[in-house]
C-alpha positions as CSV (number, residue, x, y, z in Angstrom):
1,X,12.7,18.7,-16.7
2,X,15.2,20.1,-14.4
3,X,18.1,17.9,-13.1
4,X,16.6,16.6,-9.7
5,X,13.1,15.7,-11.2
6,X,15.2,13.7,-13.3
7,X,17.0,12.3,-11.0
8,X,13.7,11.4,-8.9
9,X,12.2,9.9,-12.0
10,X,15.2,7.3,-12.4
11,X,15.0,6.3,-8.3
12,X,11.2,5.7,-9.0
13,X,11.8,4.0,-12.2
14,X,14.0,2.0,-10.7
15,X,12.6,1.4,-6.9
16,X,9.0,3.0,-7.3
17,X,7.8,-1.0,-6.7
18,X,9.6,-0.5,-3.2
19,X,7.1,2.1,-1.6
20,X,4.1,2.1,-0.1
21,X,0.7,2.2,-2.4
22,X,0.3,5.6,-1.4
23,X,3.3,6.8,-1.8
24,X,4.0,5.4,-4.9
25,X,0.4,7.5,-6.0
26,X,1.7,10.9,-5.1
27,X,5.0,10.6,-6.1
28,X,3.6,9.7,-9.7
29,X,1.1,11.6,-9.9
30,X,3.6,14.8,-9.0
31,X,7.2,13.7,-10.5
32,X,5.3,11.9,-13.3
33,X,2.3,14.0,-13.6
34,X,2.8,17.5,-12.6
35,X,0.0,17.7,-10.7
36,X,0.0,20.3,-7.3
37,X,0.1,19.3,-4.4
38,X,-3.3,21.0,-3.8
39,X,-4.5,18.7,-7.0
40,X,-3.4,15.9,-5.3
41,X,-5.3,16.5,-2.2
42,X,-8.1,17.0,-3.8
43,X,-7.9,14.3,-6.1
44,X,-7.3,11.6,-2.9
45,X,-9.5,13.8,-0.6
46,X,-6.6,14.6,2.1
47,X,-4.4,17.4,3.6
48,X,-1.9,19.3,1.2
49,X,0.4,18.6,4.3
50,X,-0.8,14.6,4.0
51,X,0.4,14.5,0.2
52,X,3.5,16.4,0.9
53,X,4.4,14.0,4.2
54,X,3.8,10.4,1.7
55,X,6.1,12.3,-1.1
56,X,8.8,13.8,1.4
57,X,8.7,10.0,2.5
58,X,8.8,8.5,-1.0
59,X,11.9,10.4,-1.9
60,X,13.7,10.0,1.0
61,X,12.9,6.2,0.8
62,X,14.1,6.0,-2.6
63,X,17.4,8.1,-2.0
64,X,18.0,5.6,0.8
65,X,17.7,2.7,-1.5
66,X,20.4,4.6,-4.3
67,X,22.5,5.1,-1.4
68,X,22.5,1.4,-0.4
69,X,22.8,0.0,-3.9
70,X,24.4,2.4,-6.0
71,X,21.9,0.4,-9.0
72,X,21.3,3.7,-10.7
73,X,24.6,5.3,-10.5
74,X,25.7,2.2,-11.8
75,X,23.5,2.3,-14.9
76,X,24.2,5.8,-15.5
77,X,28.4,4.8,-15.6
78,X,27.7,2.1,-17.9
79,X,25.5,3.9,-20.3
80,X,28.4,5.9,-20.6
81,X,30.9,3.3,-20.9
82,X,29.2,1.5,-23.8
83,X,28.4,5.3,-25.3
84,X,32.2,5.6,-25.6
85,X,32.6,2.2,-26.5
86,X,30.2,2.5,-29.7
87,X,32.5,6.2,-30.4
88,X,35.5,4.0,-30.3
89,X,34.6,1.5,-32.3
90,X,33.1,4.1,-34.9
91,X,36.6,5.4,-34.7
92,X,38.2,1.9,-35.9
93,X,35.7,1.5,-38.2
94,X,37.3,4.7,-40.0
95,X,40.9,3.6,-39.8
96,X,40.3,-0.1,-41.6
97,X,39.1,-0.7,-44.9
98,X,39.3,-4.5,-44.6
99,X,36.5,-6.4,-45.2
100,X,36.5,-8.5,-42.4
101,X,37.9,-6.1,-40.0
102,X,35.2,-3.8,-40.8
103,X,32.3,-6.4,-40.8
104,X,33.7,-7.3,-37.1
105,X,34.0,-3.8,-35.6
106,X,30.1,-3.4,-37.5
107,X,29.1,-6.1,-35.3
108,X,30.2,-4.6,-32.1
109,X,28.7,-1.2,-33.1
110,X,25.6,-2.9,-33.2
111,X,25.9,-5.5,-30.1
112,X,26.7,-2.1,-28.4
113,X,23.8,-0.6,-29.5
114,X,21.9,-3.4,-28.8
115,X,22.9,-3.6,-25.5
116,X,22.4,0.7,-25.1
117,X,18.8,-0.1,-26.1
């Protein structure tokens, strides 16, 4: 999956609720799905041009939406911050052999993870 179908995944994942029915459809069915364009209009008995308007319209909606919220670059920066979080505290883990200490910093490894999950 290349880096902007990615991308357009996430903005529907996170604001697909937002569009329209039909829009919501084709942009599934060809982020999601794979399908053609031609498939598409087939499948939903319209215009390759039809399909192509409701998905050129779907992402353009839900780049407006990132842009307004910043929700999903936000996710991305935390998912990285508790990433780093969990290699740090992996690293403190290594540098204390005390049994409490340890038994704390294994509890933040794991609320970490938890909250990764």
């Amino acid at each position: 999956m290349d880096d902007e179908t990615l991308r357009m995944t996430m903005l529907f994942d996170f604001f697909g609720d937002l569009l329209t029915d039909k829009q919501r459809e084709y942009f599934d069915l060809y982020h999601n799905e794979d399908l053609s364009l031609s498939e598409i209009a087939e499948k939903a008995g319209i215009s390759k041009q039809g399909v192509y308007d409701n998905i050129t319209r779907a992402e353009k909606t839900l780049e407006a939406f990132e842009h307004k919220t910043g929700v999903v670059r936000r996710w991305q920066e935390t998912r990285a911050g508790l990433a780093r979080a969990e290699t740090l505290a992996s690293k403190l883990l290594g540098l204390h052999n005390d049994g409490e200490a340890s038994e704390l910093v294994r509890d933040l490894i794991q609320a970490l993870e938890d909250l990764r999950s």
